[in-house]
N, CA, C and O atoms as a Maestro MAE file, in Angstrom:
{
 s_m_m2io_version
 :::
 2.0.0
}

f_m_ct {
 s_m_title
 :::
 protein
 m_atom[304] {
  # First column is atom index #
  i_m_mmod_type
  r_m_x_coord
  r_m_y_coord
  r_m_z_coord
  i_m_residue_number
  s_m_chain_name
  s_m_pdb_residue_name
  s_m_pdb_atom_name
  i_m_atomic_number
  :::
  1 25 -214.497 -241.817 -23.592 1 A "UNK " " N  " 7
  2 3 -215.296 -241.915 -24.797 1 A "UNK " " CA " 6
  3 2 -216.617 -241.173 -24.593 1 A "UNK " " C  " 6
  4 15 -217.340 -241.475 -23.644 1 A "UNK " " O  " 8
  5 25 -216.992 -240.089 -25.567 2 A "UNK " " N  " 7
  6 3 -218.377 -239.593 -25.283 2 A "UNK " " CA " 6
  7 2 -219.346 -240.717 -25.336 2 A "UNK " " C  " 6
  8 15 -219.156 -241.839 -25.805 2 A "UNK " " O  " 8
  9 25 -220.338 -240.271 -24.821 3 A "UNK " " N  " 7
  10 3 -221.749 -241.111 -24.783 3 A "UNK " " CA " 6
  11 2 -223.130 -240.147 -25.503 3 A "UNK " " C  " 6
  12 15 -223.621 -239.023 -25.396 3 A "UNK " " O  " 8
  13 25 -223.311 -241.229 -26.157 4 A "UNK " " N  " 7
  14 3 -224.411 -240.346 -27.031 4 A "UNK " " CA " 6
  15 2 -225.707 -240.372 -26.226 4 A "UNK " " C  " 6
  16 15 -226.763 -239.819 -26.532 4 A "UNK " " O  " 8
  17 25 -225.449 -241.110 -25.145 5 A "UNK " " N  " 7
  18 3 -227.290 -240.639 -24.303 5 A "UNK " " CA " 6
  19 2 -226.745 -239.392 -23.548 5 A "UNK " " C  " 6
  20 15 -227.706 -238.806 -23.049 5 A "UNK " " O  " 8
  21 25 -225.955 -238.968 -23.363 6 A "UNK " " N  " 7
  22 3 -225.187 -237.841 -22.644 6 A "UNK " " CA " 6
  23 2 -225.069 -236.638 -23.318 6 A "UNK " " C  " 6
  24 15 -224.500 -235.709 -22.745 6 A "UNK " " O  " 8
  25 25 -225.515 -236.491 -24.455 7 A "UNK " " N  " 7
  26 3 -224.891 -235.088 -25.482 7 A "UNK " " CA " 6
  27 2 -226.056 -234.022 -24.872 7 A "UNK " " C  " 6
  28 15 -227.095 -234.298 -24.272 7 A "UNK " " O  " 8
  29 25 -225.529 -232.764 -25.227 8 A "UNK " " N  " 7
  30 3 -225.519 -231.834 -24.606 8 A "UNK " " CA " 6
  31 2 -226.780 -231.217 -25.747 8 A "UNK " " C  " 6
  32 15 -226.830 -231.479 -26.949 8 A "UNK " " O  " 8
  33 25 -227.671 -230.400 -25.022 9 A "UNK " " N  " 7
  34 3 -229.040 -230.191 -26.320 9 A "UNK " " CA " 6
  35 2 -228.710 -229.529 -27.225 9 A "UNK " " C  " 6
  36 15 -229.031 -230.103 -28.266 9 A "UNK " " O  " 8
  37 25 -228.024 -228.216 -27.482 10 A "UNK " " N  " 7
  38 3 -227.831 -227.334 -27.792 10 A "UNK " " CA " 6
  39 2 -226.880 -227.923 -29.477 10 A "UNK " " C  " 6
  40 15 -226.649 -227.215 -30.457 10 A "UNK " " O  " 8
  41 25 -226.475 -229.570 -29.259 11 A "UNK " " N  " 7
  42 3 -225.806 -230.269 -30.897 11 A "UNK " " CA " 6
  43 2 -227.003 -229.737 -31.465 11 A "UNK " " C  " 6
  44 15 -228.049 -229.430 -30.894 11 A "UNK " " O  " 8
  45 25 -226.657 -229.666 -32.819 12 A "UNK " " N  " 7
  46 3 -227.492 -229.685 -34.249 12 A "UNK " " CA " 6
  47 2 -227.456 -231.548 -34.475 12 A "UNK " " C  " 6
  48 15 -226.563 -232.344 -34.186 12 A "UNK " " O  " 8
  49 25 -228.791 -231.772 -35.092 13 A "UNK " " N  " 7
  50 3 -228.821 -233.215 -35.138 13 A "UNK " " CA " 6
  51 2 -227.776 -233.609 -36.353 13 A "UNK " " C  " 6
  52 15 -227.774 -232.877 -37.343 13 A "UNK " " O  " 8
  53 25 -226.798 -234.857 -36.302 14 A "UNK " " N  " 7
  54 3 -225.887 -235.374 -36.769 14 A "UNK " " CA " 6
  55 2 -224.727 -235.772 -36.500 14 A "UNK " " C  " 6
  56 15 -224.412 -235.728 -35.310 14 A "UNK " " O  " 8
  57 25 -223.826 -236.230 -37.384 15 A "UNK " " N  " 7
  58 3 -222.671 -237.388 -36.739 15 A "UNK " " CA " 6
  59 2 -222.284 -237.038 -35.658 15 A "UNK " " C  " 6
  60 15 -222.520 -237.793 -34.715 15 A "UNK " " O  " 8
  61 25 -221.449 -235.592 -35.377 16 A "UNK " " N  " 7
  62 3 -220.372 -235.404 -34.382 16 A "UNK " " CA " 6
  63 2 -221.659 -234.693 -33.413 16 A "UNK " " C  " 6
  64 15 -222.790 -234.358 -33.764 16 A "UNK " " O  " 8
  65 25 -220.805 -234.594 -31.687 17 A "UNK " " N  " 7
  66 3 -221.603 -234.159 -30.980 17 A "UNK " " CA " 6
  67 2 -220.543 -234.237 -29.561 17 A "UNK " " C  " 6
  68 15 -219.456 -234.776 -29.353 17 A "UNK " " O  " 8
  69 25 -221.482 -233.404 -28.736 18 A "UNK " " N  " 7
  70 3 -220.539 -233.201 -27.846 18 A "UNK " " CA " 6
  71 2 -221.390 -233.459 -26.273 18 A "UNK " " C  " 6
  72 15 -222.462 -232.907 -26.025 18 A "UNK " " O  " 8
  73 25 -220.861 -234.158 -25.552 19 A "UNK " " N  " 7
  74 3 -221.636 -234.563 -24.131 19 A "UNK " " CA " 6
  75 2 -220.907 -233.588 -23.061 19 A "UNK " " C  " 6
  76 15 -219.890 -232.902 -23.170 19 A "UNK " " O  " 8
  77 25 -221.971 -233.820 -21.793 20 A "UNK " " N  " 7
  78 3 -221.907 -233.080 -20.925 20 A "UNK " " CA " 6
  79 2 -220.623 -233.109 -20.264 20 A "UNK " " C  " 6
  80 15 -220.319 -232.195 -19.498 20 A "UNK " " O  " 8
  81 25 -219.713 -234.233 -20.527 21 A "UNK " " N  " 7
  82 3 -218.231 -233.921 -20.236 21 A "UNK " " CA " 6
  83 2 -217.384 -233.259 -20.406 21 A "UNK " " C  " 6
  84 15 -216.376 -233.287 -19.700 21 A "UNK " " O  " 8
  85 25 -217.540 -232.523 -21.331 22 A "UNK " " N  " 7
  86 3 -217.186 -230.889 -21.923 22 A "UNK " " CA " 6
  87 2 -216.240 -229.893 -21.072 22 A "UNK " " C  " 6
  88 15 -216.833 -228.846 -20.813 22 A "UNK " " O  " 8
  89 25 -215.415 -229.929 -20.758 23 A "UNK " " N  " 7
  90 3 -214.786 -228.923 -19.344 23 A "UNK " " CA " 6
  91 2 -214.616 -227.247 -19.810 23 A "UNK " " C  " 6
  92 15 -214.356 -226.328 -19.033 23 A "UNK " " O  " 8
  93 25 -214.878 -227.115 -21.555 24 A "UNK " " N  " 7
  94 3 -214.842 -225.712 -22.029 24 A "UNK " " CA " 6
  95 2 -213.619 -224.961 -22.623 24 A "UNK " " C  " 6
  96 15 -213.486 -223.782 -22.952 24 A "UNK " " O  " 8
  97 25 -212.587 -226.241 -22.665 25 A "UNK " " N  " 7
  98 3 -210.920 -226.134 -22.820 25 A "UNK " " CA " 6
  99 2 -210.672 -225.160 -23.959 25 A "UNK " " C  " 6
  100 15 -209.636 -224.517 -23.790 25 A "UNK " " O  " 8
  101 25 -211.444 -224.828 -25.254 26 A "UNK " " N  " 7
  102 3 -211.115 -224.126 -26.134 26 A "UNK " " CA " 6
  103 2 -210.981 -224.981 -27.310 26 A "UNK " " C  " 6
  104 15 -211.145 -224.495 -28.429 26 A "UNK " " O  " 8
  105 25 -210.750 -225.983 -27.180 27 A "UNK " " N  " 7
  106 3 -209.793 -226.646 -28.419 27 A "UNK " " CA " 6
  107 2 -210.389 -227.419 -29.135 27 A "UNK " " C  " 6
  108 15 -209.735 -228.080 -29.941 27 A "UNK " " O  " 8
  109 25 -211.675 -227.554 -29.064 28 A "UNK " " N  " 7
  110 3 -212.569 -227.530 -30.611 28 A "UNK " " CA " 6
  111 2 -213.081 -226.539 -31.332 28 A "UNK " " C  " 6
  112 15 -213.540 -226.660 -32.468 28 A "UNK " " O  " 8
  113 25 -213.010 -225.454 -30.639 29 A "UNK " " N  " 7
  114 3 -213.118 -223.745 -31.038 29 A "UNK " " CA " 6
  115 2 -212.450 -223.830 -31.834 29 A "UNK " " C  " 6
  116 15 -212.808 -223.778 -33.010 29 A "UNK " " O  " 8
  117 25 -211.026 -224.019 -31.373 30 A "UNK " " N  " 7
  118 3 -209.742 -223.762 -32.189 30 A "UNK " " CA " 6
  119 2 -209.652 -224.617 -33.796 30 A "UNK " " C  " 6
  120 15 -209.293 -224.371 -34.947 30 A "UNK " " O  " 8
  121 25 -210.170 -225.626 -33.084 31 A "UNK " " N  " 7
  122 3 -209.814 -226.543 -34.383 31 A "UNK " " CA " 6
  123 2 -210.480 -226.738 -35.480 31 A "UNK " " C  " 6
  124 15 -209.930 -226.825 -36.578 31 A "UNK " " O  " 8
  125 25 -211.880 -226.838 -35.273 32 A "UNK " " N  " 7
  126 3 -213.078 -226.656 -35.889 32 A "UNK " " CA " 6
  127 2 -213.824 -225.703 -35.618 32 A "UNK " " C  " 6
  128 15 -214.891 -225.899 -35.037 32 A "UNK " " O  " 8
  129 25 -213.331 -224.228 -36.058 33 A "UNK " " N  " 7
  130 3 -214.428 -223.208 -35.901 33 A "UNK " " CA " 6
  131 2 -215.644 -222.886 -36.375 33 A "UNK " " C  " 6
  132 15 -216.513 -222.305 -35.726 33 A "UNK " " O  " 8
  133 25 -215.733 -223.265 -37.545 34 A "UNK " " N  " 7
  134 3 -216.870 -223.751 -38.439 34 A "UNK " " CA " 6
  135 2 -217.881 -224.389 -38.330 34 A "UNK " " C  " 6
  136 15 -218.953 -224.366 -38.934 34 A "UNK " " O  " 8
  137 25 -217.117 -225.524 -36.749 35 A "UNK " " N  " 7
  138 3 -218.856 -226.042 -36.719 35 A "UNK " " CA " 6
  139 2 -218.771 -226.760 -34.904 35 A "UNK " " C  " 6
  140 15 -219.180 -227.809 -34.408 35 A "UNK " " O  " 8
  141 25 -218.021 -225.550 -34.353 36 A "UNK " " N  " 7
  142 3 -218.259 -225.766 -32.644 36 A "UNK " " CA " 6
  143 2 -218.337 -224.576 -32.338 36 A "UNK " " C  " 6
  144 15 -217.806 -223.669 -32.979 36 A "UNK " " O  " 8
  145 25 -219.375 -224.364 -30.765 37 A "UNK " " N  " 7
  146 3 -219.043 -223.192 -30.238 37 A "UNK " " CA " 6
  147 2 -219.276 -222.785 -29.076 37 A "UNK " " C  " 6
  148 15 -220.017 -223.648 -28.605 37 A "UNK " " O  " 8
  149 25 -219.096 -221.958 -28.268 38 A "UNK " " N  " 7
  150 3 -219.504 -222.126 -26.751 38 A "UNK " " CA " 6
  151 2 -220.527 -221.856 -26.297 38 A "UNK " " C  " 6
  152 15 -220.844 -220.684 -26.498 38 A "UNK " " O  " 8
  153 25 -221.451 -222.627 -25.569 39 A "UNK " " N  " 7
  154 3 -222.446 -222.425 -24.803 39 A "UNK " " CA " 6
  155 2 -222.337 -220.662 -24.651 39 A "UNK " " C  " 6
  156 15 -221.321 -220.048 -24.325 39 A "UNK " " O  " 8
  157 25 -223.680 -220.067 -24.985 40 A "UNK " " N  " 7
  158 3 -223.454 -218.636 -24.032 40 A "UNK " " CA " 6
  159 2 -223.322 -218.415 -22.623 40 A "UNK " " C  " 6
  160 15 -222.801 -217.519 -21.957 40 A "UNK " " O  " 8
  161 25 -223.754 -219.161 -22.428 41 A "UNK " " N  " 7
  162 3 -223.691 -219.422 -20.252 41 A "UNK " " CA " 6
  163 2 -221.746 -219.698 -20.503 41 A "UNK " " C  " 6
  164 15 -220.855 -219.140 -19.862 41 A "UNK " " O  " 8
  165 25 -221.646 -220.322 -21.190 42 A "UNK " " N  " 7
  166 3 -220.177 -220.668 -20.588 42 A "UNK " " CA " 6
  167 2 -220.568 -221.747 -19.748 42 A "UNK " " C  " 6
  168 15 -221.571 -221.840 -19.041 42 A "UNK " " O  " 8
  169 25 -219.038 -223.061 -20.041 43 A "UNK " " N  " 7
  170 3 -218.991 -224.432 -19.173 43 A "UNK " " CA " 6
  171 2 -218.881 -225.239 -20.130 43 A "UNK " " C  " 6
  172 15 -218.285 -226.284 -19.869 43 A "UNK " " O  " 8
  173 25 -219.446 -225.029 -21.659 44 A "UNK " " N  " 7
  174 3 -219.235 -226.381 -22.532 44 A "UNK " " CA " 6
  175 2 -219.197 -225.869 -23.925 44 A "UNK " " C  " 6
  176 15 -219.473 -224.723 -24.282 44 A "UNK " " O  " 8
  177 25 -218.821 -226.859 -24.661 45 A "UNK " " N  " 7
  178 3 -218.938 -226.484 -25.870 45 A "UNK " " CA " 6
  179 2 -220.106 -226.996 -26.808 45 A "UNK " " C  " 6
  180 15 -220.809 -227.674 -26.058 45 A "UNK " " O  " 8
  181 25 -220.559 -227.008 -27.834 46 A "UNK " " N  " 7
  182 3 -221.600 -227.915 -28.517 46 A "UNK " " CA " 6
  183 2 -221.253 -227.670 -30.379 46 A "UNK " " C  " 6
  184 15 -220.631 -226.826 -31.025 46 A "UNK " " O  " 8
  185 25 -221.977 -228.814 -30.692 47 A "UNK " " N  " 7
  186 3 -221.489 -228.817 -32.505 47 A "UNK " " CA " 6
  187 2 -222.962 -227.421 -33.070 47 A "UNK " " C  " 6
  188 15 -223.956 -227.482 -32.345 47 A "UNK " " O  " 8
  189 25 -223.001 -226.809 -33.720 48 A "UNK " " N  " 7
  190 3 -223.700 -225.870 -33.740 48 A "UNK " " CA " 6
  191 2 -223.948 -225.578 -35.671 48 A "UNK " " C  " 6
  192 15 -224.821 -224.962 -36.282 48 A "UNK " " O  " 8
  193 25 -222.641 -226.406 -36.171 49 A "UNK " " N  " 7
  194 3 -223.149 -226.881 -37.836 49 A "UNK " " CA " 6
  195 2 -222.403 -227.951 -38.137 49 A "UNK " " C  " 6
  196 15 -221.314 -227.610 -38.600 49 A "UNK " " O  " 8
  197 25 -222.549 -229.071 -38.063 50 A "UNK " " N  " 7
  198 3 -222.623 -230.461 -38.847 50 A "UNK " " CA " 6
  199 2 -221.399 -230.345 -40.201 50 A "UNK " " C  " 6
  200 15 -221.646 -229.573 -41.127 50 A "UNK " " O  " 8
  201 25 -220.364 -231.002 -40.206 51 A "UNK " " N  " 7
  202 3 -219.193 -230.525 -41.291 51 A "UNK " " CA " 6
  203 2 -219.790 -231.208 -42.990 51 A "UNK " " C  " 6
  204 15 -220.041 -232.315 -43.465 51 A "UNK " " O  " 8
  205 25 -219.801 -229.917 -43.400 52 A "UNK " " N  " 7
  206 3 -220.121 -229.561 -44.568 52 A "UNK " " CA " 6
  207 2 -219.160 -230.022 -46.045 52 A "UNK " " C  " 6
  208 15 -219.682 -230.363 -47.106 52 A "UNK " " O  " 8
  209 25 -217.673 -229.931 -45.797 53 A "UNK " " N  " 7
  210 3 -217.114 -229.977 -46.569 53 A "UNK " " CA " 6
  211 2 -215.801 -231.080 -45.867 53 A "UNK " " C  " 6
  212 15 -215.713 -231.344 -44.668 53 A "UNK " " O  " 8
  213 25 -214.987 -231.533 -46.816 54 A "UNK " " N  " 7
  214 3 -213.911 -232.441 -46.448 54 A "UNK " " CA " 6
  215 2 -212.990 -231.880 -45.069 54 A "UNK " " C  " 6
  216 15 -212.675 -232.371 -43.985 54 A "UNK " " O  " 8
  217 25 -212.748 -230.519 -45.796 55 A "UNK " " N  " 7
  218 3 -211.780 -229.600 -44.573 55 A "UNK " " CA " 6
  219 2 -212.804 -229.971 -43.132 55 A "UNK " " C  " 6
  220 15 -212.323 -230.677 -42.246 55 A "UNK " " O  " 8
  221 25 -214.150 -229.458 -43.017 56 A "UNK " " N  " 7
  222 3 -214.185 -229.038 -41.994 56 A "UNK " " CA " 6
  223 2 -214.935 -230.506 -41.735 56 A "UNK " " C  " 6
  224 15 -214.779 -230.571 -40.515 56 A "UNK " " O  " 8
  225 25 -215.368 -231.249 -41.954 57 A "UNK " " N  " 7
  226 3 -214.959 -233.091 -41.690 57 A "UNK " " CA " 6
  227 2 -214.015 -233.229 -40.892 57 A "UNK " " C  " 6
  228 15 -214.157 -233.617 -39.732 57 A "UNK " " O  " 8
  229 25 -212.304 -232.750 -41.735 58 A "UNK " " N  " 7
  230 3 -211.208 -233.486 -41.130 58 A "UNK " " CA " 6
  231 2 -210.703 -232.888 -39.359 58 A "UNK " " C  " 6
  232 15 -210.218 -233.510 -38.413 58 A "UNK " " O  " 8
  233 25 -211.188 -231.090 -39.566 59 A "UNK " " N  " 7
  234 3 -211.002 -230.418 -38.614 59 A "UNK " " CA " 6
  235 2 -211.878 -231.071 -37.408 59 A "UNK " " C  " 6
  236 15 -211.313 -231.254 -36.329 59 A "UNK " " O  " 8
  237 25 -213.555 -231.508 -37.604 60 A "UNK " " N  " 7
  238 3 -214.078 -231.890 -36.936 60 A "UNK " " CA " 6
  239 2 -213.491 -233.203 -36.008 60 A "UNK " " C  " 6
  240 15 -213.222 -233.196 -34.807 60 A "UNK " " O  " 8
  241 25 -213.372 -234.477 -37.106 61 A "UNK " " N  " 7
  242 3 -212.765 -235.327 -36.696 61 A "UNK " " CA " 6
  243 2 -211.045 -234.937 -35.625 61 A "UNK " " C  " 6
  244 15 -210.694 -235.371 -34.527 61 A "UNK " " O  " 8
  245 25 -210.428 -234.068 -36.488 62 A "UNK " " N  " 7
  246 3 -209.105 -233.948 -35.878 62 A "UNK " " CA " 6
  247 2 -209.435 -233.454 -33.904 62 A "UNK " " C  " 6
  248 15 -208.810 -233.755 -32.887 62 A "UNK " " O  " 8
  249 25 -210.708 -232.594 -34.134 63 A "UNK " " N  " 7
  250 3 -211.064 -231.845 -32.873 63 A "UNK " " CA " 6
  251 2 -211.313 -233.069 -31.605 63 A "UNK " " C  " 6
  252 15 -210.692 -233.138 -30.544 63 A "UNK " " O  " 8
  253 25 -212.506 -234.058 -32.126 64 A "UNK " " N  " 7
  254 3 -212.833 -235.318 -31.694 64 A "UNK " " CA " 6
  255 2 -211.196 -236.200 -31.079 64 A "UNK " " C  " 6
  256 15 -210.899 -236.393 -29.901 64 A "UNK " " O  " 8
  257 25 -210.639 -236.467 -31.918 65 A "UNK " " N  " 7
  258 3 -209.092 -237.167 -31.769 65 A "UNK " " CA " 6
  259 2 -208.803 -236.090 -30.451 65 A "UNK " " C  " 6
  260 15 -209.029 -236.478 -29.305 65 A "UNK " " O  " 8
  261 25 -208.346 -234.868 -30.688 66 A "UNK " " N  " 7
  262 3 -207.816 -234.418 -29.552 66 A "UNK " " CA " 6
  263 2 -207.973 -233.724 -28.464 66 A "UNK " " C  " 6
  264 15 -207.165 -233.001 -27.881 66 A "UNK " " O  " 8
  265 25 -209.806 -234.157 -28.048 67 A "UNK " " N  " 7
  266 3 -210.294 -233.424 -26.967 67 A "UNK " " CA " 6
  267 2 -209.550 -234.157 -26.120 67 A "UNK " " C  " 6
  268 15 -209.088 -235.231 -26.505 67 A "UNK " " O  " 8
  269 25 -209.266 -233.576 -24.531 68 A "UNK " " N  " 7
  270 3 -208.725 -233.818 -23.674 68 A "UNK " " CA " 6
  271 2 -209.322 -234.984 -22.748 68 A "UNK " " C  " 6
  272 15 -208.738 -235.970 -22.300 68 A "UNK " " O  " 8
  273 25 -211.232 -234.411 -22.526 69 A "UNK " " N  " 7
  274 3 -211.706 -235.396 -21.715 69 A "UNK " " CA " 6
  275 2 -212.676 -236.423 -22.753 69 A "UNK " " C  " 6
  276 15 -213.562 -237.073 -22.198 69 A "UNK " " O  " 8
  277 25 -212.518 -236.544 -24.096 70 A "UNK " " N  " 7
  278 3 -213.226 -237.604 -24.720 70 A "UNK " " CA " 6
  279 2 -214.523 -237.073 -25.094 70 A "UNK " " C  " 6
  280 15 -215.110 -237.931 -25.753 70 A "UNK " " O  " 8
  281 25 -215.317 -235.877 -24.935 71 A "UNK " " N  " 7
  282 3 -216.524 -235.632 -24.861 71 A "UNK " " CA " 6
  283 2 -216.870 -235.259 -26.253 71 A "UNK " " C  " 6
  284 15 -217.982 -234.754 -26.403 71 A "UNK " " O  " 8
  285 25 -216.142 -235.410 -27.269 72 A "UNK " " N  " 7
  286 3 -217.031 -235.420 -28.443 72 A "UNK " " CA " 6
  287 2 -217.064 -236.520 -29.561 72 A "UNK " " C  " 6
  288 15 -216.137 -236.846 -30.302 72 A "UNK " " O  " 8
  289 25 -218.204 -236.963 -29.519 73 A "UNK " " N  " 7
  290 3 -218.408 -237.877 -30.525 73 A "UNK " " CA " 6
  291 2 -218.601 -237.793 -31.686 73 A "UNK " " C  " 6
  292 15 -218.721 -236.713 -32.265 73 A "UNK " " O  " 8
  293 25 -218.676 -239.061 -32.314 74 A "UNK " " N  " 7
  294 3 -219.342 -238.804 -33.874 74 A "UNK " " CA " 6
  295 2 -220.102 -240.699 -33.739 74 A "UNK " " C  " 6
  296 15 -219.645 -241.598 -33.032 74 A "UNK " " O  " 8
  297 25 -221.045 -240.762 -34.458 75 A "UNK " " N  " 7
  298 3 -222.132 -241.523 -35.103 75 A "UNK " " CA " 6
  299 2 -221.298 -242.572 -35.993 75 A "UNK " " C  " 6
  300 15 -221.893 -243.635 -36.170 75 A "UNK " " O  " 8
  301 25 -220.248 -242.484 -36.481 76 A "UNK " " N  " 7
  302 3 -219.584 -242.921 -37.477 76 A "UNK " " CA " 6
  303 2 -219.481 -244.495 -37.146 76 A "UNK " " C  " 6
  304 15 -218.888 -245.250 -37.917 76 A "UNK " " O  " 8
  :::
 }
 m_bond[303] {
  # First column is bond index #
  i_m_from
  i_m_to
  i_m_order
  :::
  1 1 2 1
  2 2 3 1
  3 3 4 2
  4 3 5 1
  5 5 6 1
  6 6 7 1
  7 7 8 2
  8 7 9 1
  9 9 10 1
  10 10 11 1
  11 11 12 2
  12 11 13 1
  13 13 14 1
  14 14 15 1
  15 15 16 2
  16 15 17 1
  17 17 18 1
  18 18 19 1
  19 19 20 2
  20 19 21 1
  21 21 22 1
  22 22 23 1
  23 23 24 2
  24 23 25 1
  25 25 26 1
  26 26 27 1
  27 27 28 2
  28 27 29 1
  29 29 30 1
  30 30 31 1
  31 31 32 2
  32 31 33 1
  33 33 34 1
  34 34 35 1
  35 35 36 2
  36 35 37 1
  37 37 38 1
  38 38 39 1
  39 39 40 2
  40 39 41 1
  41 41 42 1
  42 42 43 1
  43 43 44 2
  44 43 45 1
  45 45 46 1
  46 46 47 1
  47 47 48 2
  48 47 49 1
  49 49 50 1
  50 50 51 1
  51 51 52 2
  52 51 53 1
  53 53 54 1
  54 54 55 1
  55 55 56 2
  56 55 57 1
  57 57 58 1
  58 58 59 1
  59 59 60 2
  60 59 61 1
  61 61 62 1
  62 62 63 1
  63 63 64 2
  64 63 65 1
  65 65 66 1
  66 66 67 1
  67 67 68 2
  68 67 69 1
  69 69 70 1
  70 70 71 1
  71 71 72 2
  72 71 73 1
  73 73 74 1
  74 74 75 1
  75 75 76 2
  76 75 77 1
  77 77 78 1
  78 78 79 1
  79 79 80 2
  80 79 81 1
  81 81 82 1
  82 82 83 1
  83 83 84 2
  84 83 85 1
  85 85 86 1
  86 86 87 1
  87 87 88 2
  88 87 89 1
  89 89 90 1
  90 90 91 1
  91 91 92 2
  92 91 93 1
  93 93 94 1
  94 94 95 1
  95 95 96 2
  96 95 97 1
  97 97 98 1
  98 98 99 1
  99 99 100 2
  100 99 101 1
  101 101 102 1
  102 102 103 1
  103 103 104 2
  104 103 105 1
  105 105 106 1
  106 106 107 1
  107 107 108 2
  108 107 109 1
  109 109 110 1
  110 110 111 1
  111 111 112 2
  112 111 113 1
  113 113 114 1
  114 114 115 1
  115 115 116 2
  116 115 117 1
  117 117 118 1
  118 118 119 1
  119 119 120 2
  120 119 121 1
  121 121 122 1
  122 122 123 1
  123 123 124 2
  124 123 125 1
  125 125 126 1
  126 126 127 1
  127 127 128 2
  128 127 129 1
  129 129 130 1
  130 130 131 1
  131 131 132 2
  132 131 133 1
  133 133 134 1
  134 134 135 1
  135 135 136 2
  136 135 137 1
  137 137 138 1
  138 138 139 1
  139 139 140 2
  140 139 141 1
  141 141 142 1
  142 142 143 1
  143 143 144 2
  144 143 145 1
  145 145 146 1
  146 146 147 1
  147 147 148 2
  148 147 149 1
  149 149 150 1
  150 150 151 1
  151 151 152 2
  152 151 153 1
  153 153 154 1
  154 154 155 1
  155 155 156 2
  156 155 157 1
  157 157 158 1
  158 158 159 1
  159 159 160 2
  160 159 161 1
  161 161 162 1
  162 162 163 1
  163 163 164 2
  164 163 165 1
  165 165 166 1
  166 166 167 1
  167 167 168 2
  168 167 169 1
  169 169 170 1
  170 170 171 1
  171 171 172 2
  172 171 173 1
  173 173 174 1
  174 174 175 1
  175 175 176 2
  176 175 177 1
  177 177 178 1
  178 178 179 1
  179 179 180 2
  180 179 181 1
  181 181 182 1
  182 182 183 1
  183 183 184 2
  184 183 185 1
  185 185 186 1
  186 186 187 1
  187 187 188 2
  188 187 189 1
  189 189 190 1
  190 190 191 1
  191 191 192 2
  192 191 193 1
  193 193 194 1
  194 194 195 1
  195 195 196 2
  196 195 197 1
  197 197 198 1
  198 198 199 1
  199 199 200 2
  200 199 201 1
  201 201 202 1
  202 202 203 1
  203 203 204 2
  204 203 205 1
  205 205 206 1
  206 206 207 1
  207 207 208 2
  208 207 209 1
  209 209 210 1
  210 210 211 1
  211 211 212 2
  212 211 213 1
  213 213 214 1
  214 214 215 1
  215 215 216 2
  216 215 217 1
  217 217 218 1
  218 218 219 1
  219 219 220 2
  220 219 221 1
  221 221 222 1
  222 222 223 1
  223 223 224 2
  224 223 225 1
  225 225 226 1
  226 226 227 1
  227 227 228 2
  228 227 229 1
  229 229 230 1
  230 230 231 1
  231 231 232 2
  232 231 233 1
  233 233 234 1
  234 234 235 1
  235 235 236 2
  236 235 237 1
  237 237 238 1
  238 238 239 1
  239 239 240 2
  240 239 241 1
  241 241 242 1
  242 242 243 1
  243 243 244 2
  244 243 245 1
  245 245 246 1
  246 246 247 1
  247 247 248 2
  248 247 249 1
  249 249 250 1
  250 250 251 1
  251 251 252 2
  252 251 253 1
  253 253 254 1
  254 254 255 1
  255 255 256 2
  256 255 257 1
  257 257 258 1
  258 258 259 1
  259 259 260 2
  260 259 261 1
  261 261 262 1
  262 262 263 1
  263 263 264 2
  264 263 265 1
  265 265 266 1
  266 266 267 1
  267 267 268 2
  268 267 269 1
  269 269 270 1
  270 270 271 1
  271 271 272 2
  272 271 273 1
  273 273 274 1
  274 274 275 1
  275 275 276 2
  276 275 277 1
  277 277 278 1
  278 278 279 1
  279 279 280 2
  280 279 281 1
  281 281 282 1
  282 282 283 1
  283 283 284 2
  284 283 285 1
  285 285 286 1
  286 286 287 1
  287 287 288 2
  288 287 289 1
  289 289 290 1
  290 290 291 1
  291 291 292 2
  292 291 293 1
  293 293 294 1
  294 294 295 1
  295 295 296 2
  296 295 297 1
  297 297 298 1
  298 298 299 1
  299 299 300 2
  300 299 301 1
  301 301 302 1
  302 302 303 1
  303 303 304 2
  :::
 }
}
């Protein structure tokens, strides 16, 4: 389960977010492109726009459901 004293600076403030558990797998890229993206250093990912519309809500959430190591949250 992410931890919200753990999130990574680089979130935009709001629900979803992503902690330093992050391993860089791709697959919130994939899922939610709209509003994740990779660190430029490379190593993690971070939320970078806050979901705007239902789609990219569900993509967000769907991304959350199927990170591998748990590292992204939401506020919800």
């Amino acid at each position: 389960m992410a931890n919200k004293d753990d999130k990574v600076a680089e979130n935009v403030p709001g629900k979803f977010y992503v902690d330093h558990q992050c391993i860089d797998c791709n697959l919130c890229r994939d899922t939610a492109p709209n509003n994740f993206k990779q660190h430029p250093d490379g190593g993690y990912s971070f939320v970078y726009k806050q979901p705007e519309t239902p789609e990219e809500e569900a993509q967000s959430k769907e991304a959350k459901e199927s990170c591998p190591v748990e590292a992204i949250g939401d506020d919800a």
